[in-house]
C-alpha positions as CSV (number, residue, x, y, z in Angstrom):
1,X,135.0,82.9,141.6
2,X,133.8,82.0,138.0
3,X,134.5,78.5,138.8
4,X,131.7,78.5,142.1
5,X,129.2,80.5,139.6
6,X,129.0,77.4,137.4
7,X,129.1,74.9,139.6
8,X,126.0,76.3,141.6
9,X,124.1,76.4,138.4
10,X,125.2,72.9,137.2
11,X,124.9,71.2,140.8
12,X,121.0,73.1,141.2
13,X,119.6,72.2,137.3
14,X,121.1,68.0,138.3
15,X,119.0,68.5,140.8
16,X,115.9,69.6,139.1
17,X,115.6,72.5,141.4
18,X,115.1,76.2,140.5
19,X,116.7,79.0,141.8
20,X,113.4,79.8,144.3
21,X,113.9,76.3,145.7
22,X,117.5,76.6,146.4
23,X,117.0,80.5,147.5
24,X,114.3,78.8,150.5
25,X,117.1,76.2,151.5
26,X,119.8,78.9,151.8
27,X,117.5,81.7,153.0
28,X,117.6,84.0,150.7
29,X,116.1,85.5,147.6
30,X,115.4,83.8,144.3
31,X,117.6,87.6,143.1
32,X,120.6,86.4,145.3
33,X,120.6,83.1,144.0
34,X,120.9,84.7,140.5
35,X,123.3,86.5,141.2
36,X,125.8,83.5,142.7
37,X,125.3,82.2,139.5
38,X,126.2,85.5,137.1
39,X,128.9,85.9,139.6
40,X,128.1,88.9,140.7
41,X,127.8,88.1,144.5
42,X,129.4,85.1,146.5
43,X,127.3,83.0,149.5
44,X,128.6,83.8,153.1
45,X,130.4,80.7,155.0
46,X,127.2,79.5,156.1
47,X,125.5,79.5,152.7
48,X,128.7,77.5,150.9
49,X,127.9,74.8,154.4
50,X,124.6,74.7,153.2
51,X,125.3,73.9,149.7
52,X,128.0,71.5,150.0
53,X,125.8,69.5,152.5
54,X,122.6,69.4,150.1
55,X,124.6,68.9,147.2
56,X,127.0,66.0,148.7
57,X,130.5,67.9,147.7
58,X,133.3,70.3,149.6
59,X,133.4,73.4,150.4
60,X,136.9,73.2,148.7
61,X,135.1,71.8,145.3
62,X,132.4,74.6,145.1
63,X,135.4,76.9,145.4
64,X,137.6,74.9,142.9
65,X,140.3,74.0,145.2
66,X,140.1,70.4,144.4
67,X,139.4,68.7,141.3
């Protein structure tokens, strides 16, 4: 999953948004969000929704099944 690490971090700093102000839209800690991004922990199914809604891609992007 080192591929959905980096793309949360890329997609969330384009935004201008720190990691508290994604960890509100997903529901969870400004800890968990740190760790999606060290790779050390993965978003449930509903979480990866979230994300590829507010960030306009795939699921299958975030998770480096399409190019």
């Amino acid at each position: 999953m080192a591929e959905l690490k980096n793309k949360i971090r890329e997609l969330r700093e384009a935004r201008g948004m720190s990691t508290q102000q994604l960890a509100d839209i997903l529901g969870v800690s400004q800890r968990q969000v740190q760790l999606y991004e060290k790779g050390e922990s993965v978003p449930k199914i509903e979480g990866l929704i979230i994300l590829a809604d507010l960030f306009g891609v795939s699921t299958d992007y975030l998770l480096g099944r399409e190019a």
